[in-house]
N, CA, C and O atoms as a DFTB+ gen file, in Angstrom:
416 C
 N C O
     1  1     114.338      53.390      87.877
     2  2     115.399      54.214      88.406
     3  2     115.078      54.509      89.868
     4  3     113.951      54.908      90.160
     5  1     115.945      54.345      90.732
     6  2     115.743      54.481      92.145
     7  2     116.410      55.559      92.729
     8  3     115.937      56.176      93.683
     9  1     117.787      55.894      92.061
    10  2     118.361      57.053      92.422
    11  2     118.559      57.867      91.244
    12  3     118.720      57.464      90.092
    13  1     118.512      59.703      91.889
    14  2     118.811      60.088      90.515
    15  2     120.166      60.628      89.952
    16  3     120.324      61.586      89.196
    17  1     121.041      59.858      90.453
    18  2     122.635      59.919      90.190
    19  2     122.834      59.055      89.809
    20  3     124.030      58.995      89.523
    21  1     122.097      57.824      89.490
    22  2     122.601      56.584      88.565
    23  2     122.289      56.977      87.525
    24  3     121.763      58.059      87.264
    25  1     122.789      55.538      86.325
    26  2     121.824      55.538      85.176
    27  2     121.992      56.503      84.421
    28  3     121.068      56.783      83.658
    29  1     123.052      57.197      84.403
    30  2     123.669      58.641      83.563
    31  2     123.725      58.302      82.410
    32  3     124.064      57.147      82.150
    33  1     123.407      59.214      81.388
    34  2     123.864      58.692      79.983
    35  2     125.059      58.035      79.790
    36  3     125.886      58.181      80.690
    37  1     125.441      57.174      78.606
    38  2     127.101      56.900      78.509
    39  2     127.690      57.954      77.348
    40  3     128.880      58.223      77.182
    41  1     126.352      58.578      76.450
    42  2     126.739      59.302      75.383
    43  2     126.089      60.935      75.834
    44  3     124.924      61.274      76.044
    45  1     127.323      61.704      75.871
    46  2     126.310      63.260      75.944
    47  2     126.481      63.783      75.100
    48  3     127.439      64.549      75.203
    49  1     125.889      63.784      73.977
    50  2     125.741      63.985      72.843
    51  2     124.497      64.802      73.101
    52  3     124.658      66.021      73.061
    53  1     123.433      64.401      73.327
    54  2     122.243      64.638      73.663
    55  2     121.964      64.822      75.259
    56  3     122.559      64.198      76.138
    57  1     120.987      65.757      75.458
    58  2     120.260      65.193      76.462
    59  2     119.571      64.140      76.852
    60  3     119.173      63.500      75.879
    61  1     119.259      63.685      77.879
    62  2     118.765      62.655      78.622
    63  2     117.287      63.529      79.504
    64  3     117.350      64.410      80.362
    65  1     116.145      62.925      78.936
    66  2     115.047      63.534      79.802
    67  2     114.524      61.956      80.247
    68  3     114.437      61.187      79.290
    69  1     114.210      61.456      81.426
    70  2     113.517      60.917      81.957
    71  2     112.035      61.062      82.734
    72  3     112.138      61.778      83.730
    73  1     110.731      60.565      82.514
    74  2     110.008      60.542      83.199
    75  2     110.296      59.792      84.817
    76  3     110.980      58.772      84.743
    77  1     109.988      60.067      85.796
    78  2     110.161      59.914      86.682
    79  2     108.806      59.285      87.962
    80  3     108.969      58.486      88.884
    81  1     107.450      60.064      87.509
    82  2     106.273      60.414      87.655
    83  2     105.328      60.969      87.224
    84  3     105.061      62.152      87.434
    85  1     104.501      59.977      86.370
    86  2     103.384      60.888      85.532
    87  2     101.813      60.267      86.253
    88  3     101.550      59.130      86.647
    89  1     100.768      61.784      86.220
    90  2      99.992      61.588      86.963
    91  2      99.212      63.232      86.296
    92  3      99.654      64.344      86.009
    93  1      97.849      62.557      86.283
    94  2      96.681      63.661      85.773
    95  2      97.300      65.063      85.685
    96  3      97.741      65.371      84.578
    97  1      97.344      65.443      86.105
    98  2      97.785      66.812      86.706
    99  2      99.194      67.384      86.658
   100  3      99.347      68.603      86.570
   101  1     100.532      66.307      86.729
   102  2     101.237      66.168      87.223
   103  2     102.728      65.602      86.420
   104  3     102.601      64.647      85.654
   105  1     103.607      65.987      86.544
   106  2     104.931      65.027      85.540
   107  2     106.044      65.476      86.658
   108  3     106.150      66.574      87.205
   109  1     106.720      64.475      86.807
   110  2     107.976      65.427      87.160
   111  2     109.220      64.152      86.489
   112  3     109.055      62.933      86.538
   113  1     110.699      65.039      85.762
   114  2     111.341      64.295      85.358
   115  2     112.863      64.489      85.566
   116  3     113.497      65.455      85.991
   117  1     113.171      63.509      85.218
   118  2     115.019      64.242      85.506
   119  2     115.786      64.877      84.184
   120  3     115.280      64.433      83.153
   121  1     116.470      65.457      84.034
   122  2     116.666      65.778      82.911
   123  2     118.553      65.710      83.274
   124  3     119.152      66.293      84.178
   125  1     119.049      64.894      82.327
   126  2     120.592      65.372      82.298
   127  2     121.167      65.479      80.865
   128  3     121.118      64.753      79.872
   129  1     121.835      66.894      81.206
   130  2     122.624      67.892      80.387
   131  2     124.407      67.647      80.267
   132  3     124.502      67.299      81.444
   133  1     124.982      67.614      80.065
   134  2     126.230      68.356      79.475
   135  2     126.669      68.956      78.115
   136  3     126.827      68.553      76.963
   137  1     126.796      70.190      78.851
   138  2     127.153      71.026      77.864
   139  2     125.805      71.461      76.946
   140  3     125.971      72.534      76.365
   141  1     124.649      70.889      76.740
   142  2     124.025      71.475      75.838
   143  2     123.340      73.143      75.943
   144  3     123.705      74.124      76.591
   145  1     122.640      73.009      75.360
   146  2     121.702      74.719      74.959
   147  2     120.948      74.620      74.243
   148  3     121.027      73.982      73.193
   149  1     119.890      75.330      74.711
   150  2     118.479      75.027      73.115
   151  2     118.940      76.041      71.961
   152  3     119.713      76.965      72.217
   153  1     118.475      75.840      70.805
   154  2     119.185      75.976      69.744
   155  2     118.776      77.938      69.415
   156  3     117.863      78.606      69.900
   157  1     119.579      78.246      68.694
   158  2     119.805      79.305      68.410
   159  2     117.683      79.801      67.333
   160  3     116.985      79.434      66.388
   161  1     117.720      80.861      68.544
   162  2     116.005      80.886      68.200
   163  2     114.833      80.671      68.668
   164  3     113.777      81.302      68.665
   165  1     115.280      79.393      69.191
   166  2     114.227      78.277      69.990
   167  2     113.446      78.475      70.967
   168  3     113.974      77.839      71.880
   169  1     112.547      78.939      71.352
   170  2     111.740      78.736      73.112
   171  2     110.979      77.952      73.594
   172  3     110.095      77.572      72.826
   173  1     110.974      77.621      74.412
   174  2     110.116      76.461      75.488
   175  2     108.906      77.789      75.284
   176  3     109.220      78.971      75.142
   177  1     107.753      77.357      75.306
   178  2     106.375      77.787      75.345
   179  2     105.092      76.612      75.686
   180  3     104.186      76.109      75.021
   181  1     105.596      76.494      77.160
   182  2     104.872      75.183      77.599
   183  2     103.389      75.699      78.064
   184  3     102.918      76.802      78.341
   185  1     102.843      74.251      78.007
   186  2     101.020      74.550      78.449
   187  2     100.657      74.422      79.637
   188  3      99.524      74.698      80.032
   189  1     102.109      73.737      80.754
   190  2     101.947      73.917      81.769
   191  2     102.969      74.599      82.666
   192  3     104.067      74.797      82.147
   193  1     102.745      75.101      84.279
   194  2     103.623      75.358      84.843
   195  2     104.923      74.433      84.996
   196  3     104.643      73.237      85.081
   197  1     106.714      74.839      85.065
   198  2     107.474      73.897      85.127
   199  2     107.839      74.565      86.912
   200  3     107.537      75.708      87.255
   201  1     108.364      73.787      87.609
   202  2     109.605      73.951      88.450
   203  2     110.450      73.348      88.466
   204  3     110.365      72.121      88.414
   205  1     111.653      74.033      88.549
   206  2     113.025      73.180      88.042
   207  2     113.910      73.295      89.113
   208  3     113.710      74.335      89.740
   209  1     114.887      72.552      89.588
   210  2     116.221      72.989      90.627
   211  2     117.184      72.121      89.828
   212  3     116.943      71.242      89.001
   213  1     118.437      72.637      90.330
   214  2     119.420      71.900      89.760
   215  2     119.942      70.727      90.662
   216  3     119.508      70.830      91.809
   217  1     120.423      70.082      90.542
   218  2     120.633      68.747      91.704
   219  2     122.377      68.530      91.696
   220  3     123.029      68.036      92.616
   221  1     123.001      69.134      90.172
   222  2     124.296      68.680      89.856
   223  2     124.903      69.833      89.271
   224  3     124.054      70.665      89.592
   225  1     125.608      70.354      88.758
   226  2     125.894      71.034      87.861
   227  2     125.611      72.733      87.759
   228  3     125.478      73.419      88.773
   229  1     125.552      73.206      86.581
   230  2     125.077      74.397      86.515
   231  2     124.628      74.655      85.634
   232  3     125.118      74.216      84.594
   233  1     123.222      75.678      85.575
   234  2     122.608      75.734      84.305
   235  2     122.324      77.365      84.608
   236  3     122.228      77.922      85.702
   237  1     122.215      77.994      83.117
   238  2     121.123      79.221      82.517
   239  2     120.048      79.117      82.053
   240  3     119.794      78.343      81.130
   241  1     119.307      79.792      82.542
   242  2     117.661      79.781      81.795
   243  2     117.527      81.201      81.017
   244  3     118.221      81.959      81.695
   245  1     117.001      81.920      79.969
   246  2     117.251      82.883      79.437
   247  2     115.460      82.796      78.962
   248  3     114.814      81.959      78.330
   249  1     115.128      84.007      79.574
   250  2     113.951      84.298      79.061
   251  2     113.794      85.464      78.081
   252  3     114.607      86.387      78.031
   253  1     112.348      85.347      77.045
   254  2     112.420      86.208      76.199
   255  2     112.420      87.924      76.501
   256  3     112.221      88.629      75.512
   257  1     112.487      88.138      76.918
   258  2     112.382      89.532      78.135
   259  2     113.918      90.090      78.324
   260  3     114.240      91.194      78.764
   261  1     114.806      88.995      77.858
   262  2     116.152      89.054      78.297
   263  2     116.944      88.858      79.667
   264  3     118.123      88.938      80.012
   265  1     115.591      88.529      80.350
   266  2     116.537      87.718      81.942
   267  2     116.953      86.703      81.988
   268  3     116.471      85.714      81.435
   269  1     118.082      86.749      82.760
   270  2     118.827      85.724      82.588
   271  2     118.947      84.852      84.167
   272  3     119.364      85.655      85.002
   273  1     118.752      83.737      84.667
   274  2     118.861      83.485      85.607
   275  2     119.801      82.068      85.694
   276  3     119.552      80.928      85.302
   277  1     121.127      82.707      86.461
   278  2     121.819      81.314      86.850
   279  2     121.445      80.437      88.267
   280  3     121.240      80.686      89.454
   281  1     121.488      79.326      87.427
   282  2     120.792      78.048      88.749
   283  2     122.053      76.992      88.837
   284  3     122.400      76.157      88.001
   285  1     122.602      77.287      90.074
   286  2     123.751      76.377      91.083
   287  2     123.096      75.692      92.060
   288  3     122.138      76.102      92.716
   289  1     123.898      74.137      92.173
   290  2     123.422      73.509      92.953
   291  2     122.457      73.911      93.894
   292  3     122.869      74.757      94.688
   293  1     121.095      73.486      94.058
   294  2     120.387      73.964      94.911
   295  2     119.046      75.297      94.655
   296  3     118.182      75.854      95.334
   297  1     119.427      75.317      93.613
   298  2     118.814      77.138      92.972
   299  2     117.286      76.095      92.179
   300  3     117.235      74.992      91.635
   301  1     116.546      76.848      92.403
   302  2     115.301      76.329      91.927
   303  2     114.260      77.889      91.947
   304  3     114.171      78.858      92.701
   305  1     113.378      77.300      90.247
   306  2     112.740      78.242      90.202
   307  2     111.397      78.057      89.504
   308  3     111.178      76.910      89.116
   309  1     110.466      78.967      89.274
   310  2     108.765      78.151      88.742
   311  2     109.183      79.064      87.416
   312  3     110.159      79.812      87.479
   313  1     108.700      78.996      86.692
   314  2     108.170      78.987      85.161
   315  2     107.057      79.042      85.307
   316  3     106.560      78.108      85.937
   317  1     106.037      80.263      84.750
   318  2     104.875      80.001      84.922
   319  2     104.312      79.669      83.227
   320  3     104.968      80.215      82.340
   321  1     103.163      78.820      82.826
   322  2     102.546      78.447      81.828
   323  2     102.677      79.734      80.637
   324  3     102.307      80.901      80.769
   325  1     103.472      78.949      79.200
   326  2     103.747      80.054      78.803
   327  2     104.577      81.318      78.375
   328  3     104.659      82.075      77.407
   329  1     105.121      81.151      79.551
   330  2     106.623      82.011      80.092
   331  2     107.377      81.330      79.329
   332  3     107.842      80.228      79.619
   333  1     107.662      82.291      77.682
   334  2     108.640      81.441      77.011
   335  2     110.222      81.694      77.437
   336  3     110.638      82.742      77.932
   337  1     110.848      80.774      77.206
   338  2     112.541      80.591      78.149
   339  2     113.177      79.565      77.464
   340  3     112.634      78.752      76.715
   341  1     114.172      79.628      77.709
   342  2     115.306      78.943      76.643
   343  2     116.741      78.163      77.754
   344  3     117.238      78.602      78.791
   345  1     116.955      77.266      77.203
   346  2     118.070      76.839      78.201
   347  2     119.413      77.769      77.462
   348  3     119.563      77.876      76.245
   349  1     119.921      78.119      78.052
   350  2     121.129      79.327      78.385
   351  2     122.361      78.690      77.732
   352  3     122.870      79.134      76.703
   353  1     122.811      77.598      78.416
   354  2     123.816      77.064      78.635
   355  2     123.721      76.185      79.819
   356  3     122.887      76.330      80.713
   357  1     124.733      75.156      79.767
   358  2     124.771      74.010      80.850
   359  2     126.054      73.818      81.263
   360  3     126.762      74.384      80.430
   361  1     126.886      73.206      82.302
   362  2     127.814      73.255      82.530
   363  2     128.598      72.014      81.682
   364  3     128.256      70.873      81.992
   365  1     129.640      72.170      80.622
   366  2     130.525      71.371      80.099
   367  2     131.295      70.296      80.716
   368  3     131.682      69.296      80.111
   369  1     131.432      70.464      81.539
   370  2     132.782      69.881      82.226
   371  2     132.480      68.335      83.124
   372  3     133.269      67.408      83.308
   373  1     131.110      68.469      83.554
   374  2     130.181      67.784      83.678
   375  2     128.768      67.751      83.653
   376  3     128.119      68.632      83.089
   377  1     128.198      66.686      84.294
   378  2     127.063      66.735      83.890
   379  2     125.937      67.925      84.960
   380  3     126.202      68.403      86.063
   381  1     124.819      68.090      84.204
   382  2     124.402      69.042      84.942
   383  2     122.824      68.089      85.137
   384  3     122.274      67.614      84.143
   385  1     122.229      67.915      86.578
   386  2     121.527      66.670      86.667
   387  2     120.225      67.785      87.492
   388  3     120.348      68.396      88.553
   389  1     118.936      67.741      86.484
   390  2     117.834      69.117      87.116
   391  2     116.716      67.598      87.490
   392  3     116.753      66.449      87.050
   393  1     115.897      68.203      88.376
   394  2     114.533      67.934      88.611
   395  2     113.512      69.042      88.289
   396  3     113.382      70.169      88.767
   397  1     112.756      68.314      87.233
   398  2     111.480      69.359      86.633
   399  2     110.380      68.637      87.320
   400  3     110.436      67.419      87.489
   401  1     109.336      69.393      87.738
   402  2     108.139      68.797      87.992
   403  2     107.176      70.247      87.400
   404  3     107.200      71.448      87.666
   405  1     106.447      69.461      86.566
   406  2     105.117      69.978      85.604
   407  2     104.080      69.646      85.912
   408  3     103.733      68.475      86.068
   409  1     103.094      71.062      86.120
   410  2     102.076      70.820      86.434
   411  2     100.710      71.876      86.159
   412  3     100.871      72.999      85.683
   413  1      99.737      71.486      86.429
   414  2      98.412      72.386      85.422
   415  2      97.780      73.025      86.659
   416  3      96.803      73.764      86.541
């Protein structure tokens, strides 16, 4: 993959996570959404730090604490190791296209 606006799913049914760059220390991937949400319950409780921005679309992140943070084109934020959080909601209408990069 050379750009990250190609190569879109044809089915959004699911998400689409791509590796992008993996390295000791290090991941970063693309992730494309429409419309989804992690499931009723669910939390991310990762072992490493994430940073995420949105590149397309619009997303919610909902942490257990009850904050809620909306991320529009351009909005980027760290997750620290741990920091359990939940995807919110994604934008329906199209696709919503993030860059995560994970790291220890």
């Amino acid at each position: 993959m050379l750009n990250l606006f190609n190569d879109l799913p044809a089915n959004f049914n699911e998400e689409q996570f791509d590796d992008l760059l993996v390295h000791k220390n290090l991941r970063i991937e693309r992730i494309v959404s429409h419309g989804q949400s992690s499931p009723d319950g669910f939390w991310y409780d990762q072992q490493e730090h994430e940073w995420v921005t949105v590149l397309k679309g619009f997303a919610q992140i909902e942490f257990d604490d009850g904050k809620i943070v909306d991320l529009n084109v351009g909005d980027h934020l760290n997750i620290a190791a741990h920091q359990k959080h939940r995807v919110r909601s994604t934008q329906a209408e199209t696709e919503t296209i993030w860059l995560a990069v994970f790291y220890q």
